[in-house]
C-alpha positions as CSV (number, residue, x, y, z in Angstrom):
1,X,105.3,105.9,96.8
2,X,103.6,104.9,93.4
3,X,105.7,102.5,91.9
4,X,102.9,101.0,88.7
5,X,104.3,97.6,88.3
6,X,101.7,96.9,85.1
7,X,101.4,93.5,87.0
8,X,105.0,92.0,86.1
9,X,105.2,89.8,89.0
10,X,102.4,86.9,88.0
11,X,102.3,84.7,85.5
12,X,100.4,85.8,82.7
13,X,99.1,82.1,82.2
14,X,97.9,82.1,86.5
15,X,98.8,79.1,88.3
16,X,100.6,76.2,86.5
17,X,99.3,73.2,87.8
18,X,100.8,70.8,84.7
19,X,104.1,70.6,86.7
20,X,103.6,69.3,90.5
21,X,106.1,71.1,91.9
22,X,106.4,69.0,95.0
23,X,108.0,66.3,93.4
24,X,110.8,64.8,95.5
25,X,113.9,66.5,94.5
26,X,116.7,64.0,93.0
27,X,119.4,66.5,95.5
28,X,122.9,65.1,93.5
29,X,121.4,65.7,90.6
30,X,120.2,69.3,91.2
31,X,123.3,70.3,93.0
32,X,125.3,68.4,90.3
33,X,123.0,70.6,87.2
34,X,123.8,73.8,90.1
35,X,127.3,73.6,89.8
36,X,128.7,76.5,87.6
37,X,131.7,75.0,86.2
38,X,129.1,72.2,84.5
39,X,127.9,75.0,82.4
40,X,130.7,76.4,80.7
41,X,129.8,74.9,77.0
42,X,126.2,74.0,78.0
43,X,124.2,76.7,76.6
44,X,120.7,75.1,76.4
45,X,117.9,77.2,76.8
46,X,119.6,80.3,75.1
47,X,117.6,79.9,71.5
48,X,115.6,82.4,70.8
49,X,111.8,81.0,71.4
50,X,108.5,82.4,69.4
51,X,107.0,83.7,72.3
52,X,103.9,86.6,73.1
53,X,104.4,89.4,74.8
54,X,103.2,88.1,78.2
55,X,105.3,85.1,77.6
56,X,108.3,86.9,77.1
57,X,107.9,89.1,79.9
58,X,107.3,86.1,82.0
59,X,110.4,83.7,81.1
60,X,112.1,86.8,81.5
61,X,111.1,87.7,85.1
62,X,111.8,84.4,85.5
63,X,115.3,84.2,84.7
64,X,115.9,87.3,86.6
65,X,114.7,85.7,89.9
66,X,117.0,83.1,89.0
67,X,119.5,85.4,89.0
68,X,118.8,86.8,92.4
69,X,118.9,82.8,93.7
70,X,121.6,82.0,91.9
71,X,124.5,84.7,92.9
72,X,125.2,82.8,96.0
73,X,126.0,80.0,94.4
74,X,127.5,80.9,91.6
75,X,129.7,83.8,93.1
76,X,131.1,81.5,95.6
77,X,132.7,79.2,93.0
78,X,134.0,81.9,91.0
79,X,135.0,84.3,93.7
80,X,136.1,82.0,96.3
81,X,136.6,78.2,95.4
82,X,138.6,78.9,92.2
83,X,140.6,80.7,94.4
84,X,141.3,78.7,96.9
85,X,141.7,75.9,94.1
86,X,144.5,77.9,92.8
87,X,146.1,78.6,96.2
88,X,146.3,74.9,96.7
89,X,148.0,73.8,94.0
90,X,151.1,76.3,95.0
91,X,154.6,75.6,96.5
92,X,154.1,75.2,100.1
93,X,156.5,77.6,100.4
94,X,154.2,80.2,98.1
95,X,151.0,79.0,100.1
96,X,152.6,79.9,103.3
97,X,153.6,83.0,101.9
98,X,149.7,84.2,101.3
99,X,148.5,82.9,104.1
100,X,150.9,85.2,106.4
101,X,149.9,87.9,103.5
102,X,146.1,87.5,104.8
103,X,145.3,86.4,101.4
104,X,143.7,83.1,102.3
105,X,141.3,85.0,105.5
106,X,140.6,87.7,102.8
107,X,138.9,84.9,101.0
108,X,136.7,83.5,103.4
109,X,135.9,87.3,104.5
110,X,134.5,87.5,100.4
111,X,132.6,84.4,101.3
112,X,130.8,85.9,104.5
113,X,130.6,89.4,102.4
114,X,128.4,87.2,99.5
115,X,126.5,86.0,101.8
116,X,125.5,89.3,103.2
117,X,124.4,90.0,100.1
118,X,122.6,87.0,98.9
119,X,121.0,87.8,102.1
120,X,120.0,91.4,101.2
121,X,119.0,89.6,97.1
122,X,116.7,87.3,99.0
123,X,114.9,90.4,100.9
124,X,114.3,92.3,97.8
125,X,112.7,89.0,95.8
126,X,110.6,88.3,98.8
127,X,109.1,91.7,98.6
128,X,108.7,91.6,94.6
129,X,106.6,88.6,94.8
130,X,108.5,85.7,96.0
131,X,109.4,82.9,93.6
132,X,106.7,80.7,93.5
133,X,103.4,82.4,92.5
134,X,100.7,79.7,94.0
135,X,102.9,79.8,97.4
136,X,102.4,82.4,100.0
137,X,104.9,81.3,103.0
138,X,107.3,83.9,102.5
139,X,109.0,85.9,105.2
140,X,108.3,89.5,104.1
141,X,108.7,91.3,107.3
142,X,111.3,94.1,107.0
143,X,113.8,92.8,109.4
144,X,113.3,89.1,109.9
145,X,115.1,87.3,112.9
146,X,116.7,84.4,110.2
147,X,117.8,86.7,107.1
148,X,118.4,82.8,105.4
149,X,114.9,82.4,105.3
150,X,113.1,84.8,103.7
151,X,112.9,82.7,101.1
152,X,112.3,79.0,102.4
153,X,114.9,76.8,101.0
154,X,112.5,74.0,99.8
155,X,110.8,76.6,97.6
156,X,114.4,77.9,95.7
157,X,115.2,74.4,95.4
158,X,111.6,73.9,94.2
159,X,112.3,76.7,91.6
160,X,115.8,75.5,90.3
161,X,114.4,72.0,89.7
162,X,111.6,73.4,87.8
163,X,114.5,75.2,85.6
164,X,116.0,71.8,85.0
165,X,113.2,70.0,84.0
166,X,112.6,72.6,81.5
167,X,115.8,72.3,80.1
168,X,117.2,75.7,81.5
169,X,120.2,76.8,82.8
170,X,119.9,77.7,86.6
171,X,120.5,81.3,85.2
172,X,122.5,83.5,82.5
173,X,125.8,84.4,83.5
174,X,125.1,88.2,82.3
175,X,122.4,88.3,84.1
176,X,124.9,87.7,87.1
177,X,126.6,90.4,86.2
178,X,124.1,92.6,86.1
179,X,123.5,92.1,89.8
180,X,126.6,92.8,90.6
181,X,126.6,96.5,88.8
182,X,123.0,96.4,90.6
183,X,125.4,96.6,94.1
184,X,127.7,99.1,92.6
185,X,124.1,101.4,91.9
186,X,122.8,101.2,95.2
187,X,126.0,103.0,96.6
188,X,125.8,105.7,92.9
189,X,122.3,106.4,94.0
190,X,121.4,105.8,98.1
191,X,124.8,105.6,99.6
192,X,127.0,108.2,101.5
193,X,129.9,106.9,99.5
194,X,127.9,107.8,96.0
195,X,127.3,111.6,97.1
196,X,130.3,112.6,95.4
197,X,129.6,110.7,91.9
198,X,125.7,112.1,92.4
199,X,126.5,115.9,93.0
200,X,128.8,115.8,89.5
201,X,126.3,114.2,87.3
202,X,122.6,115.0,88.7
203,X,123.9,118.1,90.0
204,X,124.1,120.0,86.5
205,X,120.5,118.2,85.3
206,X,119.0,119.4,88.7
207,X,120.4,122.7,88.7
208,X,119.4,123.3,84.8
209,X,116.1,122.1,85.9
210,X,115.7,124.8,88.3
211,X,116.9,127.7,86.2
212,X,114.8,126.7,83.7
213,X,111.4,126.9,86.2
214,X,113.2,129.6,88.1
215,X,109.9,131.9,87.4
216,X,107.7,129.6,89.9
217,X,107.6,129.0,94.1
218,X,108.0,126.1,95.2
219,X,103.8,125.4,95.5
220,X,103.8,126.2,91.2
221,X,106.5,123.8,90.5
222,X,104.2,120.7,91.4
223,X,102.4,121.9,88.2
224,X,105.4,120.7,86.5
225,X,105.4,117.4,84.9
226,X,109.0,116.0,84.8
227,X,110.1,112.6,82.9
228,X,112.9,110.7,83.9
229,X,113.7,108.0,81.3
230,X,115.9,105.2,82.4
231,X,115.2,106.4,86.0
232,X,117.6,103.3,87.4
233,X,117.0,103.0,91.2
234,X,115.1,106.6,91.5
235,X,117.5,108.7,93.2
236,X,117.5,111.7,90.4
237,X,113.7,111.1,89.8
238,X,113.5,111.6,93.5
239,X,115.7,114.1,93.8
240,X,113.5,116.1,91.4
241,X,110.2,115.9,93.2
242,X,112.2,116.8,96.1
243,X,112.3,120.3,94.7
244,X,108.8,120.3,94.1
245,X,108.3,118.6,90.9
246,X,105.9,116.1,89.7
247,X,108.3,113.3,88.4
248,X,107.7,110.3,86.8
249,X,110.7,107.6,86.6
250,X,110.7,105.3,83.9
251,X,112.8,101.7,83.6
252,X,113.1,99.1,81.9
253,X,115.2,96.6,83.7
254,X,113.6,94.2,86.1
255,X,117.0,94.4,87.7
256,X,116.2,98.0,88.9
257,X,112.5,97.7,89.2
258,X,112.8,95.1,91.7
259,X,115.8,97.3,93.8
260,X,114.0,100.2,93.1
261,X,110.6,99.0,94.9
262,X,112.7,97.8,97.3
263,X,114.7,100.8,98.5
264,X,111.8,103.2,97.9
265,X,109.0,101.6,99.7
266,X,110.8,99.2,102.3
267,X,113.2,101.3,103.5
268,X,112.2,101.9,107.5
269,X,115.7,104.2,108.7
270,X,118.5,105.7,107.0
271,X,121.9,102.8,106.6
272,X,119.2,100.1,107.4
273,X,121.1,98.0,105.1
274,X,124.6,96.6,104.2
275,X,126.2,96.2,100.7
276,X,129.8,94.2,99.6
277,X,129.5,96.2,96.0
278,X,133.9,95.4,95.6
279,X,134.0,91.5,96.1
280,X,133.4,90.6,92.8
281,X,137.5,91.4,91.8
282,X,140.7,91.4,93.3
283,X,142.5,93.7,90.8
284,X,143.5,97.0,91.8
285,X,142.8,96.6,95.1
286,X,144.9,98.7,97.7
287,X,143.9,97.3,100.4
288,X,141.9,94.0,102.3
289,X,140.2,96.2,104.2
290,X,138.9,98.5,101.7
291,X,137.6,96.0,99.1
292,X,135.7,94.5,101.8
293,X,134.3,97.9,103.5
294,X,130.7,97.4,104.0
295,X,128.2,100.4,102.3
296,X,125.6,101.3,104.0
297,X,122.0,102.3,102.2
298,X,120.1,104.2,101.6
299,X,121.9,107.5,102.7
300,X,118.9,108.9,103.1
301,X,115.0,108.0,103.8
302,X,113.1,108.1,100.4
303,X,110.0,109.0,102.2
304,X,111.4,112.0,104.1
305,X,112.4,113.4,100.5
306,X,108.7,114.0,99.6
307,X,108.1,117.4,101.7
308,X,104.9,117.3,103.5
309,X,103.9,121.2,102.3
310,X,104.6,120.3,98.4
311,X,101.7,118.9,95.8
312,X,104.3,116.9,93.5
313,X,103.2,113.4,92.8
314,X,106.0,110.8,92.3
315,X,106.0,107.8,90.6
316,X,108.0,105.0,89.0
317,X,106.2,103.4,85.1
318,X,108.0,99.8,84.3
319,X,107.7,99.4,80.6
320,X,109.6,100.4,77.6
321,X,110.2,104.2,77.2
322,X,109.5,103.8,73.4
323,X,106.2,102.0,73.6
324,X,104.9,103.8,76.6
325,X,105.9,107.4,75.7
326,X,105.6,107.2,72.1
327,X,101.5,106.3,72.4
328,X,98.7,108.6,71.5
329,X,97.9,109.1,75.3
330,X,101.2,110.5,76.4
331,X,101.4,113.2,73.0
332,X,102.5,116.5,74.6
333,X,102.2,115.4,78.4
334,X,105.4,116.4,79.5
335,X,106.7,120.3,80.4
336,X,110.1,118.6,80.8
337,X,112.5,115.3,80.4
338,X,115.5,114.7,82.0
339,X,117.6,111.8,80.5
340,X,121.2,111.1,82.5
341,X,123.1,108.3,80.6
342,X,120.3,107.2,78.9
343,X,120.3,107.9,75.0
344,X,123.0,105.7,74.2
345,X,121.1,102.1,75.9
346,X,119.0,103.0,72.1
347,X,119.3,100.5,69.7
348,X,118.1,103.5,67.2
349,X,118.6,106.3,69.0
350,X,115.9,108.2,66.6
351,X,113.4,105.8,68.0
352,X,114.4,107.5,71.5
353,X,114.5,111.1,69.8
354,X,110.5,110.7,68.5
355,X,109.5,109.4,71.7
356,X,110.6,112.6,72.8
357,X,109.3,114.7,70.7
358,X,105.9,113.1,71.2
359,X,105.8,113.3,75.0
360,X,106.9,116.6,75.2
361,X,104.6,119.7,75.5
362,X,105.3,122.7,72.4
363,X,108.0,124.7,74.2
364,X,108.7,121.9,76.8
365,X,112.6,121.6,77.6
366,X,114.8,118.1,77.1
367,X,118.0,118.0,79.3
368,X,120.8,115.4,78.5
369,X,123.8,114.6,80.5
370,X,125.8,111.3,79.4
371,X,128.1,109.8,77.0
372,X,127.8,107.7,73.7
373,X,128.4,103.8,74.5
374,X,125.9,102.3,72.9
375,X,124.8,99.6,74.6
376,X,124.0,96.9,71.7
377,X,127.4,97.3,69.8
378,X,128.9,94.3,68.3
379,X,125.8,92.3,70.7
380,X,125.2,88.9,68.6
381,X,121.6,88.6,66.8
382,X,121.1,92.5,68.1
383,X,120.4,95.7,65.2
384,X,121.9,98.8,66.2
385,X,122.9,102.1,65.0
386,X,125.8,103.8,66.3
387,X,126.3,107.6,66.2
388,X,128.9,110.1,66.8
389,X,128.3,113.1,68.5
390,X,128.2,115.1,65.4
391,X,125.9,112.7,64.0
392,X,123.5,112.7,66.9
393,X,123.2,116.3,67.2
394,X,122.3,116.2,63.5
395,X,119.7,113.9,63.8
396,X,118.0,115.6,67.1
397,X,118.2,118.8,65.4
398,X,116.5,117.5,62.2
399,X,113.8,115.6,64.3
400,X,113.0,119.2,65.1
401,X,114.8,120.2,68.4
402,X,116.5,123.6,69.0
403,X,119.1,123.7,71.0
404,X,120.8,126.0,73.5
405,X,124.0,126.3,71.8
406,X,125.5,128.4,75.4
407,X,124.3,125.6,77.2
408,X,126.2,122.6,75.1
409,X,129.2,121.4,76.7
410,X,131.4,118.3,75.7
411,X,134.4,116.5,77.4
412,X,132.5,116.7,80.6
413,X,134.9,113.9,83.2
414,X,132.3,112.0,84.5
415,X,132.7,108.2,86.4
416,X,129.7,105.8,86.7
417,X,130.0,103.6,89.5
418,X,133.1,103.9,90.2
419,X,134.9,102.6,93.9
420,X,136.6,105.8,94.9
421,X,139.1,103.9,96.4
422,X,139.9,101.9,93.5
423,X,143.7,101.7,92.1
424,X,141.7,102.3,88.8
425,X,139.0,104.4,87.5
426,X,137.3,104.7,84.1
427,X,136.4,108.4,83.3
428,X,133.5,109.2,80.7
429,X,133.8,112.5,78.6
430,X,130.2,112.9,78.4
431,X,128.0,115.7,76.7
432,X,125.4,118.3,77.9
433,X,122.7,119.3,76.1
434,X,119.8,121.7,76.6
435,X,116.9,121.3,73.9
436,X,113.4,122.6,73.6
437,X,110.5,121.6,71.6
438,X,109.2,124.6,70.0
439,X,105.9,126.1,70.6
């Protein structure tokens, strides 16, 4: 499968050879600067830096791989230590009360679970480059014999002392998090488990697709140039060449570029792979058993999607969906754009409305399914512009889109990522829209 990466995995400056990165590592001090709780008011290496493009795109593909190296260790302390911590300094009477509970076992079954999945963080870096561009001993088979390492250890320890000597942190806690929702999109998008929360929001977007194509076989569908902004892990930009389609994904997180290439091109057999996605929190949790269930991925092999008899093309564009599909060379390239809880990650949503306009064909169709929480709200040093429903409509329709008024639909119940066998679950009342751009 195409997957452009627009190079994101070097360093735009090649090989740094200022820093000799085989320096004997001081190991007290680096576990000592690795520790997690040392962090908690240390926030050095957060300013904002006057950097170029290529520079910010590197720091920040560095500080994502830092993520991926760093959710062992970090995950551990949070998810088991404290907790053990706090389980030691009860009663003994309360201490053997939890332990006869299963409480204390459940918490060295989280430990194994993280590990599984630092295991399956390590396999995905390893085939997105590595960590250390001017190194090449990585592991990258898909199915090594030690899963620990993929990655050799002296070259993470390598990296993290690089970090401190460059006065980082060894990486952001958000960026932590956003690995863990990363586990929680794998089962949305290539798990059994996620077929349910799939079928109620691609479902509509694939099935208004079709209708609206409904004149053409299967053979003059690949004619058809599709968008999918915001295309996450590729399941409904997948899903859309599987009926035929010419589809193009586009993201902008390295989070889901990375898993993305990963499930796409190295997946070798249906449940090839294990997920923990419900370690991260103990609260309503019905059962031991059931936060620690095990999802397999992908439900499905990406390359058996792509029918042998069909012409669509499929790809996956890293980049900015503003800069990339507001330029000059993608003006009216598009017969259709599909955008599933996308338009509210805008920071000016009308930014995201011209960008559509100017990639869509005259009497191409856009097709929205999603809710309004913008994503940069109340963000610190971040401008955004919220809108209401009523308010977006507005400004879509005066950018110069018409809209299907039988088609629109609100208070649509829609969950995103959502464990189905949660004591809780968040519901979305999200919006449907179907717009053209006139001829």
């Amino acid at each position: 499968m195409d997957i452009e990466q627009q190079q994101y995995l070097e360093s735009p400056h090649g090989h740094d050879k200022t820093h000799d990165s085989r320096v004997p590592v001081d190991d007290q001090a680096l576990e000592a600067w690795m520790d997690p709780t040392s962090h908690h008011n240390n926030h050095k290496g957060e300013e904002e830096k006057s950097l170029s493009n290529k520079e910010a795109e590197y720091w920040a593909i560095q500080d994502v791989k830092a993520a991926f190296l760093y959710y062992k260790t970090y995950t551990i302390n949070t998810c088991v230590r404290h907790r053990l911590r706090a389980i030691d300094a009860l009663s003994e009477r309360h201490r053997n009360l939890v332990s006869k509970a299963g409480t204390i076992d459940k918490i060295f079954r989280i430990e194994k679970a993280i590990r599984a999945n630092d295991c399956l963080l390590h396999r995905i870096l390893a085939i997105n480059g590595g960590i250390m561009p001017d190194e090449s001993s990585l592991n990258c088979e898909p199915e090594p014999a030690q899963q620990s390492d993929i990655i050799p250890r002296d070259q993470v320890r390598r990296f993290f002392k690089k970090r401190q000597q460059q006065g980082l942190l060894p990486a952001k806690e958000h960026h932590i998090d956003k690995l863990r929702s990363t586990f929680r999109q794998f089962v949305r998008d290539w798990s059994e488990e996620g077929k349910v929360e799939r079928d109620s929001t691609y479902g509509p977007l694939l099935d208004e697709l079709e209708y609206q194509f409904s004149h053409l076989n299967f053979q003059g569908k690949a004619g058809v140039s599709v968008l999918v902004p915001g295309a996450g892990l590729g399941r409904l930009a997948l899903e859309i060449a599987d009926r035929g389609y010419s589809c193009q994904g586009n993201e902008f997180s390295y989070f889901m570029l990375f898993s993305s290439n990963f499930i796409l091109n190295y997946s070798l057999r249906k449940e090839q792979y294990a997920v923990y996605p419900y370690i991260h929190s103990l609260s309503n949790i019905i059962s031991i058993d059931s936060q620690l269930r095990a999802v397999k991925i992908p439900d499905v092999l990406p390359q058996s999607m792509l029918g042998s008899n069909s012409q669509a093309s499929f790809s996956m564009v890293a980049g900015d969906f503003v800069e990339i599909y507001g330029a000059n060379d993608q003006a009216e390239k598009w017969d259709a754009v599909v955008t599933c809880f996308f338009m509210d990650t805008a920071k000016n949503v009308m930014d995201y409305l011209d960008t559509l306009w100017n990639c869509l064909r005259p009497g191409g169709v856009w097709i929205n399914l999603g809710p309004l929480l913008w994503h940069f709200e109340n963000i610190p040093g971040e401008q955004s512009i919220e809108l209401s429903l009523e308010e977006f409509l507005h400004v879509a329709k005066a950018t110069g889109f018409v809209f299907d008024e039988k088609k629109f639909r609100t208070n649509i119940p829609l969950s995103y990522t959502a464990d189905i066998q949660s004591m809780l679950e968040y519901k979305y009342k999200c919006f449907f829209t179907v717009a053209h751009k006139p001829k």
